[in-house]
C-alpha angles and dihedrals in degrees: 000000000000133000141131118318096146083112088069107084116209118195097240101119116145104277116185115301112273115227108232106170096086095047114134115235110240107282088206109119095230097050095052083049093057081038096058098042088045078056085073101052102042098048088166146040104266124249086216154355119231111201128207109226114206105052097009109060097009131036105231114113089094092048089053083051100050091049093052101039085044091049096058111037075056081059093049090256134119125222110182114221095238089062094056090049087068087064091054105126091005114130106245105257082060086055102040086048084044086049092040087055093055110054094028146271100272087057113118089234088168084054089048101042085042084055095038084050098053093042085053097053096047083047096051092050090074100017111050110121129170113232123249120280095018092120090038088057097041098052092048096047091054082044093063086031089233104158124236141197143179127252113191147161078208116100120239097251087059084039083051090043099052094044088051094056089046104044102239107113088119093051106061110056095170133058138172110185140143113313087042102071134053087215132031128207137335085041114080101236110096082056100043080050092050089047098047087050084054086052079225135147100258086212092055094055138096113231109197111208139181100175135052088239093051094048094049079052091062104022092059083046084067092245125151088251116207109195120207105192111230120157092351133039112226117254111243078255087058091049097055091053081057128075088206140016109213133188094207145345091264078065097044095047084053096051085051100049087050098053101040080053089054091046087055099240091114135079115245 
């Protein structure tokens, strides 16, 4: 589902740099807990962070339900919400084969996904928001001069889309997304391509994940994979694949900060 949104403006121009090297660690108990398991599974400062793109940088995985579901109750049909979580962090031909399955196989799904697509982009004009803690993390991660990538189901013309809107073409140099890979997530392979462009060690780097199928694509990379929940909370078998379960990215900056502290790569 991608198309033009660069009409839509989003306020993320470059504000003065932020200083993160004297930021405090959470002082909530359950926080420094998650912060001092997460100590075992990341033994060393990361060559690089791979980014999810759709319900990680930008929140749109509700927007992509809505326009399905939508779609087809308008069809007479009913798609249940927990069927359409499945799809979360699927390329599209897998949705679209998962949804298929579902309604039958006499259902005009390429009538459907044209309808839900529309629907999407008319959605995402007015919609499109970027999640909590994407600029932080950004900034911080330019400050250490750490490099970063995308790694996305999406194709490169929706990647393109979304940057423009917000205003962050310039910020993501590297992208991984659909056309660039044989197999998409959950395989490993769009992570284990990003990370050969990088010329990086897959094990030494940070995945960051929204969906089940994103974090069996890193996880089976051999990445250290931080999951931050959108539509759907990971199973107890989904947490042990991560080194860290984050609520947001402002969580997850501050996990990193600490760590990198702890490692010693950090100012005090």
């Amino acid at each position: 589902m991608g198309g033009d949104v660069s009409a839509l403006q989003f306020s993320t121009r470059r504000r003065k740099r932020r200083v993160f090297r004297f930021m405090r660690p959470s002082r909530n108990l359950e926080v420094l807990s998650a912060q001092r398991s997460m100590m075992k599974q990341l033994p060393f400062k990361p060559e690089a962070v791979l980014f999810d793109m759709d319900g990680l940088i930008f929140d749109t995985e509700a927007l992509y339900r809505d326009a399905v579901i939508m779609a087809a109750k308008e069809n007479g049909f009913e798609i249940p919400v927990s069927v359409y979580l499945e799809t979360v962090g699927l390329p599209s031909t897998s949705t679209r084969a998962l949804l298929g399955m579902h309604l039958g196989g006499e259902f005009p799904i390429e009538d459907l996904w044209k309808q839900a697509s529309d629907r999407f982009q008319r959605m995402v004009a007015t919609e499109l928001r970027l999640k909590p803690g994407v600029i932080e993390i950004l900034d911080w991660l330019e400050e250490i001069q750490l490099p970063w990538a995308i790694v996305t189901s999406s194709d490169h013309d929706t990647v393109l889309s979304h940057l423009l809107a917000a205003n962050l073409k310039d910020r993501f140099v590297h992208i991984v997304a659909r056309g660039d890979y044989a197999a998409a997530k959950p395989h490993p392979e769009p992570y284990l391509k990003a990370t050969s462009r990088l010329g990086v060690n897959p094990s030494r780097c940070v995945a960051l994940e929204d969906s089940h199928n994103g974090v069996l694509s890193a996880s089976r990379a051999g990445l250290m994979t931080i999951m931050v929940p959108d539509l759907v909370q990971p199973t107890p078998d989904l947490e042990n694949l991560c080194a860290y379960v984050a609520p947001d990215l402002h969580d997850v900056l501050a996990v990193l900060i600490d760590r990198l502290r702890t490692l010693g790569d950090l100012d005090s």
